[in-house]
Backbone as numpy.savetxt, mean C-alpha at the origin, in Angstrom:
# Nx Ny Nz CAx CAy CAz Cx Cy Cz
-19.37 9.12 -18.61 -18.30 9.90 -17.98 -18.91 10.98 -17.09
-18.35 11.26 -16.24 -18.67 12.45 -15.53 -17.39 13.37 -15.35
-17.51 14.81 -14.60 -16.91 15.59 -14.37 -16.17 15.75 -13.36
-17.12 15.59 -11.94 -16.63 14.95 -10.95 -16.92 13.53 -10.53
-15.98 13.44 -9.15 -15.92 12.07 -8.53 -17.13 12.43 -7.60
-18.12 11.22 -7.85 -19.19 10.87 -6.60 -18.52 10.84 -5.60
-19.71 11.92 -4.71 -19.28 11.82 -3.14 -19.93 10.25 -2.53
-19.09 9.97 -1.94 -19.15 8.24 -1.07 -20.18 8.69 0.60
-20.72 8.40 0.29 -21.76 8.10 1.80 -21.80 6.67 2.33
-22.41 6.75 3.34 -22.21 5.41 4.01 -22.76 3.96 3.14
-23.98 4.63 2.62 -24.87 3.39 1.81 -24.31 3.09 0.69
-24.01 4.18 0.33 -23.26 4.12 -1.59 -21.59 3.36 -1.39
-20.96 3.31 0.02 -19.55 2.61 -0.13 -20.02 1.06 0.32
-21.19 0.84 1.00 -21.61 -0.75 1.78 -22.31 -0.96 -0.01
-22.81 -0.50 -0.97 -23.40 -0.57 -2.21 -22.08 -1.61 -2.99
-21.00 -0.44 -3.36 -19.91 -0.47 -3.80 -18.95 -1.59 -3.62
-18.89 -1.96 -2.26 -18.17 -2.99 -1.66 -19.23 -4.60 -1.64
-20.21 -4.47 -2.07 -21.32 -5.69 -2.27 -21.45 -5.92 -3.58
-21.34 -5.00 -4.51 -21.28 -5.39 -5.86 -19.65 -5.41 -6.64
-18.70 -4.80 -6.02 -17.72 -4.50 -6.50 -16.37 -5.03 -6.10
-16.50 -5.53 -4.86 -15.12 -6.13 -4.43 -15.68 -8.01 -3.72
-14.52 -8.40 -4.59 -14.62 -10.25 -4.38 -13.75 -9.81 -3.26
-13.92 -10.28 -2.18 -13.44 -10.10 -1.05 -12.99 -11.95 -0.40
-12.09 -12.39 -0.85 -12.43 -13.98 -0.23 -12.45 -13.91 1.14
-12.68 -14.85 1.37 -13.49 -15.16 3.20 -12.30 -15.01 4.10
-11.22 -15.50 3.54 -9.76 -15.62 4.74 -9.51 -14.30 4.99
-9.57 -13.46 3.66 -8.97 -11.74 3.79 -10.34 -11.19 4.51
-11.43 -11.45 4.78 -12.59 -10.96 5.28 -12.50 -10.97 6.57
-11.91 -12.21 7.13 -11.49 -12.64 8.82 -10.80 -12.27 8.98
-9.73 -11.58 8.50 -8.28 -10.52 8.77 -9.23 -9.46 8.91
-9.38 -8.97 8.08 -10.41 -7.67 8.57 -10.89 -7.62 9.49
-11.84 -8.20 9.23 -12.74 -8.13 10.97 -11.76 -8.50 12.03
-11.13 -9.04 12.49 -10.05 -9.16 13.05 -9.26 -8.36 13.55
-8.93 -7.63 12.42 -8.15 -6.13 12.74 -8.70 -5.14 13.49
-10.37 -5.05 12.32 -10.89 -4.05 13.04 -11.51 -3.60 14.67
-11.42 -5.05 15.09 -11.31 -5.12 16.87 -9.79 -4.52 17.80
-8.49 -4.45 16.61 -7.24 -4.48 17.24 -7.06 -2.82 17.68
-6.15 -2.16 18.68 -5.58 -0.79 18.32 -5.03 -0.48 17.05
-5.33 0.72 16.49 -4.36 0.91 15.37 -5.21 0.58 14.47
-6.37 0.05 14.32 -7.64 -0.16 13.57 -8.02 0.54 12.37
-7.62 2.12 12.42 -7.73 2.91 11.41 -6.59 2.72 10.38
-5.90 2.16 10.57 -4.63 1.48 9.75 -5.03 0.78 8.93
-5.85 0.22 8.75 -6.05 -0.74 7.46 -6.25 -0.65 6.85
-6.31 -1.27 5.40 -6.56 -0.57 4.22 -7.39 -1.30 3.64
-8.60 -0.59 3.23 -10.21 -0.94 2.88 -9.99 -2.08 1.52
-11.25 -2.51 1.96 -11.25 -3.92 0.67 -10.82 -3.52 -0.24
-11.63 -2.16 -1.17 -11.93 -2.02 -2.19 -9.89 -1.49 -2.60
-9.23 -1.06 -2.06 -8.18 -1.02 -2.28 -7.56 -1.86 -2.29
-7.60 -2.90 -1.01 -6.81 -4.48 -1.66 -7.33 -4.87 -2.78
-8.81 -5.07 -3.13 -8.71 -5.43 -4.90 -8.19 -4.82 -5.86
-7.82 -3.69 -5.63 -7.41 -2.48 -6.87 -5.98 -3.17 -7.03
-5.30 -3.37 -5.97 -4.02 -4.13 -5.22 -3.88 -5.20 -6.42
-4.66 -5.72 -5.80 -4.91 -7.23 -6.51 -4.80 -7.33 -7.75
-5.58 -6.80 -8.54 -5.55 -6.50 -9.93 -4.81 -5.67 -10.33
-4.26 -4.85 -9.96 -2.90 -4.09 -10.78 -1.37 -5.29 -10.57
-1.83 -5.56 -10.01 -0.50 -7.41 -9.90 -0.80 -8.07 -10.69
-2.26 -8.37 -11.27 -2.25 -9.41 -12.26 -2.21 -8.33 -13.22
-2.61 -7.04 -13.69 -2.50 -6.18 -14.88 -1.16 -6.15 -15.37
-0.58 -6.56 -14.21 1.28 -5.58 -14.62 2.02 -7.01 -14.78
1.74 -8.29 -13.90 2.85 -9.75 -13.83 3.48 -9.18 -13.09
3.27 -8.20 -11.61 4.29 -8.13 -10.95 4.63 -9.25 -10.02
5.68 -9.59 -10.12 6.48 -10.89 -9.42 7.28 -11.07 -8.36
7.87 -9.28 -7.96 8.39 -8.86 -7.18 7.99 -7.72 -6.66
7.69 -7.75 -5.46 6.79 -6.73 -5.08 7.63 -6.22 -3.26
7.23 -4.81 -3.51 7.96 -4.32 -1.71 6.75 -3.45 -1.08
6.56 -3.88 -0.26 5.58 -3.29 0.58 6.31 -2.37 1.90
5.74 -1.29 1.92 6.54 -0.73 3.25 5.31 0.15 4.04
5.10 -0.63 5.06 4.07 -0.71 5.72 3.35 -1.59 5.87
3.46 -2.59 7.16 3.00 -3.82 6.59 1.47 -4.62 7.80
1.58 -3.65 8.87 0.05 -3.68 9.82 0.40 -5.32 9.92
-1.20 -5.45 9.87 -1.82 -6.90 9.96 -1.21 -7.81 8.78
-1.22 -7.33 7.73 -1.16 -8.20 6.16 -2.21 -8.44 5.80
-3.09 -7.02 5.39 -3.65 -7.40 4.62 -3.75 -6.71 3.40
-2.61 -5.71 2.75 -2.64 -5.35 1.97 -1.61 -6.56 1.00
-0.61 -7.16 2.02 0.30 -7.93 1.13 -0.50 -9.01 1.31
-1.51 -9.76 1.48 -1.98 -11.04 1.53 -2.96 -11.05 0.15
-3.83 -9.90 -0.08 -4.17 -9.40 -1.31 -3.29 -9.72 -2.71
-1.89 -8.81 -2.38 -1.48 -9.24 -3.62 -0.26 -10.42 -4.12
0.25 -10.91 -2.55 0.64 -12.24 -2.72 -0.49 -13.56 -3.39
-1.57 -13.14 -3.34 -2.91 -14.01 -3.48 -2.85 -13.98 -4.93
-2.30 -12.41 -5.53 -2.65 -12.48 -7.08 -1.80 -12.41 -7.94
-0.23 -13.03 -7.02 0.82 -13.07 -8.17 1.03 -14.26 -8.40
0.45 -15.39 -7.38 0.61 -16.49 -8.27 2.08 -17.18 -7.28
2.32 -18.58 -7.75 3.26 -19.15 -7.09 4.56 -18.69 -7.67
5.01 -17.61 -8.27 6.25 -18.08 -8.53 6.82 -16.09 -8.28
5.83 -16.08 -7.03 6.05 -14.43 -6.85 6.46 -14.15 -5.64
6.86 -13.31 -4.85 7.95 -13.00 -3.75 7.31 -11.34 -3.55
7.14 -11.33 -2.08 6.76 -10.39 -1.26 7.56 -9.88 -0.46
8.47 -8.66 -0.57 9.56 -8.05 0.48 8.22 -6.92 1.46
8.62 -7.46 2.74 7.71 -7.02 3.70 8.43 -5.69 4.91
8.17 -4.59 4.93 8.84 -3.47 5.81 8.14 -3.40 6.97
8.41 -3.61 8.05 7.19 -3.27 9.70 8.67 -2.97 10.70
7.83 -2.32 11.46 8.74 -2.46 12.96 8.07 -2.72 13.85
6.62 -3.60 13.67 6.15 -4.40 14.72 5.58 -5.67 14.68
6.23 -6.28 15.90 6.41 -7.51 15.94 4.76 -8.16 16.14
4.05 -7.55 17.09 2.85 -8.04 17.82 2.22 -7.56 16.38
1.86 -6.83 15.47 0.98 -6.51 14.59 1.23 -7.53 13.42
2.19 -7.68 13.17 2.60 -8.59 11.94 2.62 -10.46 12.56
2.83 -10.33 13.94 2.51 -12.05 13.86 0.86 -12.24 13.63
0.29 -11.15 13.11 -1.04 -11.70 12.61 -1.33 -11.92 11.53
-0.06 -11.01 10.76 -0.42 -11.31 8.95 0.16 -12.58 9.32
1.66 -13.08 9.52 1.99 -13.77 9.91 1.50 -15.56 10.09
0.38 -15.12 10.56 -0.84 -16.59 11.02 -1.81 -16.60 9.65
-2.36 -15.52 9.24 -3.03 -15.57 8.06 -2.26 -15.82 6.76
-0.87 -15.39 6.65 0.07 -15.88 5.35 0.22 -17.48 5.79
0.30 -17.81 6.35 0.50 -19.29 6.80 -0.82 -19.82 6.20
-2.02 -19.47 7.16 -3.27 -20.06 6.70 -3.43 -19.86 4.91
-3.30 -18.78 4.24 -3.38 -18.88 2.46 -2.18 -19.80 1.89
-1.10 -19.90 2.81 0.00 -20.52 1.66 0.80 -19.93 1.15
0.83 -18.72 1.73 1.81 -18.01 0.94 3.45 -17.70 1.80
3.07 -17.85 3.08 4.30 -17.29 4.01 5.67 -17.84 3.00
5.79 -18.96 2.46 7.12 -18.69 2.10 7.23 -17.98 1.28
6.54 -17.25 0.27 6.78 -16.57 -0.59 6.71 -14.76 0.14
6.51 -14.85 1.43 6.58 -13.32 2.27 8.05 -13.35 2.94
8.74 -12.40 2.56 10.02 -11.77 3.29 10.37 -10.62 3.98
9.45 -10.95 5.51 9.17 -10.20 6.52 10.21 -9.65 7.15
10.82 -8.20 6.68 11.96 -7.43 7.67 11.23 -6.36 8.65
11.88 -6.76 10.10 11.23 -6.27 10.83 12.81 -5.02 11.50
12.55 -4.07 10.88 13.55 -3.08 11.13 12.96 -1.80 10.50
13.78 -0.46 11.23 13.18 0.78 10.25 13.10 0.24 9.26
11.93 0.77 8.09 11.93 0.90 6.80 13.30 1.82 6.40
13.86 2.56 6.68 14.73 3.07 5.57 15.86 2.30 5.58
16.01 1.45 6.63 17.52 0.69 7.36 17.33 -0.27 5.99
15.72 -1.05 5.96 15.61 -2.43 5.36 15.64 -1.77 3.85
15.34 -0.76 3.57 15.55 -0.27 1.95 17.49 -0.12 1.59
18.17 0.52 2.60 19.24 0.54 2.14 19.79 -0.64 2.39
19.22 -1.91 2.93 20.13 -3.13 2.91 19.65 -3.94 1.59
18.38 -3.66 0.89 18.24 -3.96 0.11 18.74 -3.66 -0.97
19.19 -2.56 -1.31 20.33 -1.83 -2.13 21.68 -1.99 -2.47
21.93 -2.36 -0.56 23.54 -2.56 -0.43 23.60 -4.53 -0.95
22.20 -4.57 -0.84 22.43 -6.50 -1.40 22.65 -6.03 -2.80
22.01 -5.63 -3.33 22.23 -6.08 -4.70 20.82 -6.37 -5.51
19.41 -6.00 -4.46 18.45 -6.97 -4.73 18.27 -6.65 -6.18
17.30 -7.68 -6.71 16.93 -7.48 -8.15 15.96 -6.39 -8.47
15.73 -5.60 -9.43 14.62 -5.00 -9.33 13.24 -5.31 -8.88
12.94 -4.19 -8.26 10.88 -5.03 -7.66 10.12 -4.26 -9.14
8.88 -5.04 -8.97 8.05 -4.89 -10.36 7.07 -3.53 -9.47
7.24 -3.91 -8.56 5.61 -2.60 -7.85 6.07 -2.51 -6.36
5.49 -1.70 -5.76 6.04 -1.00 -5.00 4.43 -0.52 -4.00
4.47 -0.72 -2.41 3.47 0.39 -2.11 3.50 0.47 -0.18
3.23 1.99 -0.38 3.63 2.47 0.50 2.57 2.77 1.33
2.87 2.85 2.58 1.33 2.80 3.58 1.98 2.96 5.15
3.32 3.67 5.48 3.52 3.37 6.67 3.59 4.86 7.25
4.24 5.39 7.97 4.81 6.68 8.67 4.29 8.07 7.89
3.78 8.57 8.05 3.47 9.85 6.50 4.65 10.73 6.69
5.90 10.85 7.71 6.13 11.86 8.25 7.51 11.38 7.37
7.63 10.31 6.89 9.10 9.61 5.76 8.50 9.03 4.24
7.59 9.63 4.08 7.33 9.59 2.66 7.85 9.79 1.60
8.72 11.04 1.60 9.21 11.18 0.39 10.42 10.76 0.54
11.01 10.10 1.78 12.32 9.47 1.83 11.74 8.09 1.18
10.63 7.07 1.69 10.29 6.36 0.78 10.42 6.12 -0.61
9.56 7.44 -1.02 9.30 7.38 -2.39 10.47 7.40 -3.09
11.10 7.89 -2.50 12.72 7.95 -3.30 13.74 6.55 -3.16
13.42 5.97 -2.34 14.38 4.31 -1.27 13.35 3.64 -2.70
12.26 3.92 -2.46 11.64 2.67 -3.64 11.87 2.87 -5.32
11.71 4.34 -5.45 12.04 4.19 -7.21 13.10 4.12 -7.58
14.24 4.15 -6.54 15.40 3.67 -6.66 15.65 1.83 -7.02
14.72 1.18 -6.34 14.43 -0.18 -6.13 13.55 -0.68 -6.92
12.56 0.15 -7.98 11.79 -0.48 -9.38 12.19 -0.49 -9.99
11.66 -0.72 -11.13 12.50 -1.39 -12.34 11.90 -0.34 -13.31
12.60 0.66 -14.30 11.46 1.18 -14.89 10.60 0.73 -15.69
9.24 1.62 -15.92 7.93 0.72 -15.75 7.25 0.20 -14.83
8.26 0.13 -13.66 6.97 -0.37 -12.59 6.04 0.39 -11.75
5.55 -0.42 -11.08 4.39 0.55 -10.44 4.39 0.97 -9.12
4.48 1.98 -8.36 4.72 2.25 -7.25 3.29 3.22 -6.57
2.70 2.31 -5.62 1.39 2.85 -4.84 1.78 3.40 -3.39
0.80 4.87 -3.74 1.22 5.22 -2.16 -0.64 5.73 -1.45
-0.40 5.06 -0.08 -1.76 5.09 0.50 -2.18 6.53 1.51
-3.48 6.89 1.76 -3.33 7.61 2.63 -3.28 9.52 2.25
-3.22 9.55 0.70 -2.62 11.06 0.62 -3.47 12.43 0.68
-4.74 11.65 0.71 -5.78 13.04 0.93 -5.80 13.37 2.53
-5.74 12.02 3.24 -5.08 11.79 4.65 -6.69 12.79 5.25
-7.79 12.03 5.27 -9.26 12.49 5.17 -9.69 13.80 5.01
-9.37 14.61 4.20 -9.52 15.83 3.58 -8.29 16.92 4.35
-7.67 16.26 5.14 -7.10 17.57 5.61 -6.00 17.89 4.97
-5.30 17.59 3.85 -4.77 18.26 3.32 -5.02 19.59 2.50
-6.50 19.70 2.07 -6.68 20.93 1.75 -7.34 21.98 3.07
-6.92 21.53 4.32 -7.55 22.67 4.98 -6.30 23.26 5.90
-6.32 24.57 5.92 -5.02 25.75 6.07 -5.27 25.57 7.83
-6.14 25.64 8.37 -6.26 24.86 9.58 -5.22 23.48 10.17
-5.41 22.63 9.56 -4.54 21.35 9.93 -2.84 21.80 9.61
-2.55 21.57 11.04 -0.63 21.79 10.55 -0.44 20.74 11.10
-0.54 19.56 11.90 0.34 18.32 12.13 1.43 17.94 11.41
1.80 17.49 11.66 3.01 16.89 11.29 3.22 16.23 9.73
1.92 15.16 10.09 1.64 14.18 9.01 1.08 15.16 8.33
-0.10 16.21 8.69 -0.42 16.63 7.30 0.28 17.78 6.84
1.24 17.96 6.99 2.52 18.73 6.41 2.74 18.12 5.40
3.55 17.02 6.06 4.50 16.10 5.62 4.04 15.68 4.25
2.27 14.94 4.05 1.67 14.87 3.25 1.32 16.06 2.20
1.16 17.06 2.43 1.18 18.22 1.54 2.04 18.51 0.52
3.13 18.78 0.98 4.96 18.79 0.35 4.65 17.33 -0.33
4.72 16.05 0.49 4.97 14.76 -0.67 3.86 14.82 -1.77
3.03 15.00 -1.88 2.00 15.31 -2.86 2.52 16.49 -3.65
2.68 17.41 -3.28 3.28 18.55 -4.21 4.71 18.09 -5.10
5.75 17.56 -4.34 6.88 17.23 -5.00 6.67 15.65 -6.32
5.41 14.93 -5.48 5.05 14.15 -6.76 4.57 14.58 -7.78
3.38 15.60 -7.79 3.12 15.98 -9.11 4.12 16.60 -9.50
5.27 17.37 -9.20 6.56 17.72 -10.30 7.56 16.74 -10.62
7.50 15.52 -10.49 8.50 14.66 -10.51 8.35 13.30 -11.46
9.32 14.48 -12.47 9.79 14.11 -13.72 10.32 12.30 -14.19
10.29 11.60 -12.70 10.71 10.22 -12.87 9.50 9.21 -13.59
8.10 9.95 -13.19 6.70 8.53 -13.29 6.61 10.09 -14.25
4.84 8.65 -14.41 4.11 9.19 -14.78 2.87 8.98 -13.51
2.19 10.14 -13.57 1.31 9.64 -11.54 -0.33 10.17 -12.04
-1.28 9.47 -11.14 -2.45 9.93 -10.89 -2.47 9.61 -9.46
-3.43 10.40 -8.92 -4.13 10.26 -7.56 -5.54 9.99 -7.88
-5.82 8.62 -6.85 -7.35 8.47 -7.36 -8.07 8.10 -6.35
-9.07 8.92 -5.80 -9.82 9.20 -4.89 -10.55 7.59 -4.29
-9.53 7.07 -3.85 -10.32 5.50 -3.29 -9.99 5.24 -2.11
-10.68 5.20 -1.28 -9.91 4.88 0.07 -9.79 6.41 0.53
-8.47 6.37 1.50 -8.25 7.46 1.73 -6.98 8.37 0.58
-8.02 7.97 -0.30 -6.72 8.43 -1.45 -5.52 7.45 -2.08
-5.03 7.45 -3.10 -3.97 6.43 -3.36 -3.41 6.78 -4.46
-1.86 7.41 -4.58 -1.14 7.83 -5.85 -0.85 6.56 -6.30
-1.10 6.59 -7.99 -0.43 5.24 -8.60 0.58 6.24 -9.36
1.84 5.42 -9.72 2.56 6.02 -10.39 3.32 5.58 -11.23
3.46 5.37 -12.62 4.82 4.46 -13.26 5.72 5.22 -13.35
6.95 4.07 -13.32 8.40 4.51 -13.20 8.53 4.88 -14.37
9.43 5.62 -15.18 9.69 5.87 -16.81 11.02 5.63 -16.82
C-alpha cells in the first residue's frame, strides 16, 4: 500500500500500458486513427477503456448509456465486454466523428447491439425517459463539461439502483485545483465535483487514471 498515488511520467505510463492493458488490435487501429483526427485530445486512453471493460464484466452490465460518444472507442471497449446479449445507448451530436465508431462497430460485430442517437444529449436523455426505457445497468459520461451535472442527474435518473455511473475528464489536467484557471469548463468542473462528493444518491470515488474518472454507485 502506499499513501500517495505515483506520479505518471512518460516512461512509467508507456511501462503501464505494455504490461497492463490487453489492448486488442481493432481498438488499437481506432486509436491510432483518432489520434491523426481534430479533436484528438478527446479520446479516452487505453488504460481507461480496460477499466471500462472490466467494470462491465465485474457488474453483468447489459444495458449501458454512454453520453459522449467521439470515435467509439470508449463504447467499442465495453460493447466488446458485455457479451451478445447486451445493448449500447449511444449520445453524440456528430455525425462525421461517429461514422467512425460507426465503421469499427461494424468491423467487431457489434453495431447491432449500438443505439446511436445523434441529437443534444439532454433532448436524447429526456426521450429516453419519456419512452419508458428500462433501467441502464452503468452509465458514463465524457461529453461537454459545461452540462455535467445536468448529466449526472438525466443519468441517475436512468440507472437502476446499484448501478454504476462513470464520469471522465474531472481533474480536467490539474486545473481544477489552480485559482488561476476560470474557463468555463473548469468552473463547471469544480462545482460538479464538489456537488458529487455531497450527494447523498451513490456511493463515489475519484480515481486518478486518465484524466481523472469518478466511479460512482447508485444506492
Amino acid at each position: 500500500m502506499s499513501r500517495t498515488t505515483t506520479q505518471m511520467t512518460e516512461a512509467l505510463e508507456q511501462y503501464m500500458r505494455a504490461v497492463g492493458v490487453r489492448e486488442p488490435s481493432l481498438l488499437r487501429a481506432l486509436r491510432e486513427e483518432t489520434a491523426g483526427m481534430p479533436g484528438a485530445g478527446m479520446q479516452t486512453s487505453p488504460e481507461q477503456g480496460a477499466l471500462l471493460s472490466l467494470l462491465v464484466q465485474l457488474t453483468g452490465a447489459r444495458r449501458i448509456l454512454e453520453i459522449g460518444t467521439f470515435t467509439g472507442y470508449s463504447s467499442l471497449w465495453m460493447a466488446l465486454a458485455q457479451g451478445d446479449d447486451g445493448h449500447v445507448t449511444c449520445c453524440d451530436v456528430s455525425d462525421e466523428y461517429t461514422a467512425v465508431a460507426r465503421r469499427y462497430w461494424a468491423q467487431a460485430g457489434v453495431a447491432s447491439r449500438i443505439d446511436l442517437r445523434i441529437a443534444p444529449a439532454l433532448e436524447t436523455l429526456e426521450a429516453l425517459r419519456a419512452e419508458g426505457a428500462a433501467p441502464f445497468d452503468m452509465a458514463f459520461i465524457d461529453a461537454d463539461k459545461e452540462s455535467y451535472a445536468a448529466y449526472w442527474d438525466a443519468a441517475l435518473g436512468l440507472l437502476r439502483p446499484g448501478g454504476l455511473i462513470a464520469v471522465d475528464n474531472v481533474l480536467w489536467h490539474g486545473a481544477v485545483v489552480d485559482p488561476a484557471e476560470t474557463g468555463a469548463s473548469t468552473v463547471a468542473l469544480r462545482a460538479f465535483n464538489e456537488a458529487v462528493a455531497r450527494d447523498e444518491r451513490v456511493d463515489v470515488v475519484l480515481v486518478p487514471i486518465g484524466d481523472g474518472l469518478t466511479l460512482a454507485r447508485k444506492r
